[in-house]
N, C-alpha and C positions, 0 to 999 in steps of 0.2 A: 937692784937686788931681785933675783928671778923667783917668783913664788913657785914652792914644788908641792903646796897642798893641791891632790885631784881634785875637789870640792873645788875651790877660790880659782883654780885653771878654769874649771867647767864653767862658774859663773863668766869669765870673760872671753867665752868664744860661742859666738853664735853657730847655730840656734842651739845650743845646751842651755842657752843663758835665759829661751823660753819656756821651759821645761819646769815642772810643777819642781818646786824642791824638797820632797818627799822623794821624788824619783832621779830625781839630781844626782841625790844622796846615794841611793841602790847604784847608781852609774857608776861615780865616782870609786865606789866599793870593789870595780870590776875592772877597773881602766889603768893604766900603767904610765909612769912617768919617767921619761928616756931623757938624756942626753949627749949630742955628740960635741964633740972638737971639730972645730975648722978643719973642713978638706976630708973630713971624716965619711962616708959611704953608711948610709941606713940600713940598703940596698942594692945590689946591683944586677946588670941586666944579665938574663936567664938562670939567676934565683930562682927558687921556688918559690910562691906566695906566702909568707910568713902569719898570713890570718889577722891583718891589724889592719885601721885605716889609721891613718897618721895625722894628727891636729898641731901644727905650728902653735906654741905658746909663747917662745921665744925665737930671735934671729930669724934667719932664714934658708933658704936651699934651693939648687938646684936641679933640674931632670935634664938627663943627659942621655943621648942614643947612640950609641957606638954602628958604624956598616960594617959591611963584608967584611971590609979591608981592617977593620979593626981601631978606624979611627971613631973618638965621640965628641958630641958637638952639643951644647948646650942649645937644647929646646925651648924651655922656659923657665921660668923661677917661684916659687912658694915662698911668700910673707905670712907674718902674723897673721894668725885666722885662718888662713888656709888649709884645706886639707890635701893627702895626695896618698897614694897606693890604691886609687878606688880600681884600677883597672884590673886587677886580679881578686879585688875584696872576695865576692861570689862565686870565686872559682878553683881550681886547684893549679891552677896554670902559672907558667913562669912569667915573673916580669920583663915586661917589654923594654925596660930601659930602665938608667939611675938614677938616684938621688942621691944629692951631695950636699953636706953643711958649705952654706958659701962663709960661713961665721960659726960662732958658740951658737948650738942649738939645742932646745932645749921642746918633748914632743909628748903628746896626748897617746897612746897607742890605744883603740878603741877593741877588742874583739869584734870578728863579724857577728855571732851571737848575741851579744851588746846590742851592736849595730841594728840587725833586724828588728828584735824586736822593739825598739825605739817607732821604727819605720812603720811596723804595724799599730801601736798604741797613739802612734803622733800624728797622721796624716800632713801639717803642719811642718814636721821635723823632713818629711821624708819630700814634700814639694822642694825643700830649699836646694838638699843636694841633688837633686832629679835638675833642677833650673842651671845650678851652676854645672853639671857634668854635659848639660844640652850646651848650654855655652862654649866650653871648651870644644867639644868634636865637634861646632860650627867653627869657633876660633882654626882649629886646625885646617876645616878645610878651605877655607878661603885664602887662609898662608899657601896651601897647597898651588888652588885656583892661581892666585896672585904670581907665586915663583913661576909656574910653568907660560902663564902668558903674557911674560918680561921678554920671553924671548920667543916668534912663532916659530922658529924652526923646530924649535924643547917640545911644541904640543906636538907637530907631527913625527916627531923622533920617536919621542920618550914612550914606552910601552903600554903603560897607564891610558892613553888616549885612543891607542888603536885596539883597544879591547873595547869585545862587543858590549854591550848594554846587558845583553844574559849573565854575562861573566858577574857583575858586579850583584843579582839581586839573585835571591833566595829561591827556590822552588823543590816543595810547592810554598806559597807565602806563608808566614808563621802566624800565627794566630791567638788572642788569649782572651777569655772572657770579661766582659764586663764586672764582676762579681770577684774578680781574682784581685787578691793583694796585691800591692805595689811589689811586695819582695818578691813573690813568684812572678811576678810580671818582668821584675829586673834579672832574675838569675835565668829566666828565657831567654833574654835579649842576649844576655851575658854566653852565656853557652850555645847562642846562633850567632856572637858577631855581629850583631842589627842595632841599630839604632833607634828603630820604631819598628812596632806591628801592628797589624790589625786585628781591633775589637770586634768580635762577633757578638750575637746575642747567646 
């Protein structure tokens, strides 16, 4: 039986579950509880961003990327605990791809406003998803790395490789202070496309 209290969800997904429970509480007060049907779309790719990050509480799903041609191909998959929609959270931008119940699923929807200020009151709360979203876009690009040098003709073909080094980095470099909140630091990155920047004093 699927528990639908916000509260009793929050205590079982990290990290809400390290979270004083006074402030639990206030969370839980703001946060939405969603369910789809198998096969059922949360999302789909070039939506707008709906303003939610999404907490797996139940089942599962998948992200899916559609090309040119209109085909889509299952990228990865979200279990229990997981989260997904961070790629547009801070932003106003369409999603880059789908999500699909691969089962009965059943979802946390967090507001970005929520969200933030979490990130600012927790330092704690805001290291965990900073760790796993660094993971993932290493995950990606070594899938990437990996695909293209299966085959060496693919690296000297493929377009991606014969692009200059300029092409791919920022100028002039992006920059944020030492003294800036994580959230201003994320919605920089987020609205240049970067991964990291550099701390000035």
């Amino acid at each position: 039986m699927v528990i639908l209290n916000p509260f009793e969800l929050l205590e079982r997904i990290c990290p809400f579950n390290e979270l004083p429970r006074s402030l639990l509480r206030e969370v839980s007060e703001q946060v939405q509880v969603k369910s789809f049907s198998k096969g059922a779309y949360v999302f789909r790719q070039g939506e707008a961003g709906l303003g939610f990050l999404y907490f797996i509480c139940h089942g599962s799903a998948e992200v899916l990327v559609e090309n040119e041609k209109g085909t889509a191909s299952v990228v990865s998959h979200r279990h229990e605990q997981d989260f997904f929609g961070e790629t547009v959270f801070l932003t106003e931008k369409k999603y880059p791809g789908s999500v699909r119940a691969r089962e009965e699923l059943t979802c946390l929807l967090v507001p970005n406003k929520v969200f933030e200020q979490l990130i600012e009151k927790e330092p704690g709360f805001a290291k965990h998803f900073i760790t796993i979203t660094t993971e993932r876009m290493r995950s990606l690009y070594l899938d990437l790395v990996e695909e293209q040098s299966a085959d060496t003709r693919l690296i000297t073909e493929t377009p991606i490789f014969r692009r200059r080094l300029s092409e791919f980095m920022s100028s002039p470099v992006v920059t944020c202070k030492g003294d800036e909140s994580i959230c201003s630091v994320a919605q920089t990155m987020s609205e240049n496309s970067i991964s990291r920047c550099r701390i000035t004093s």
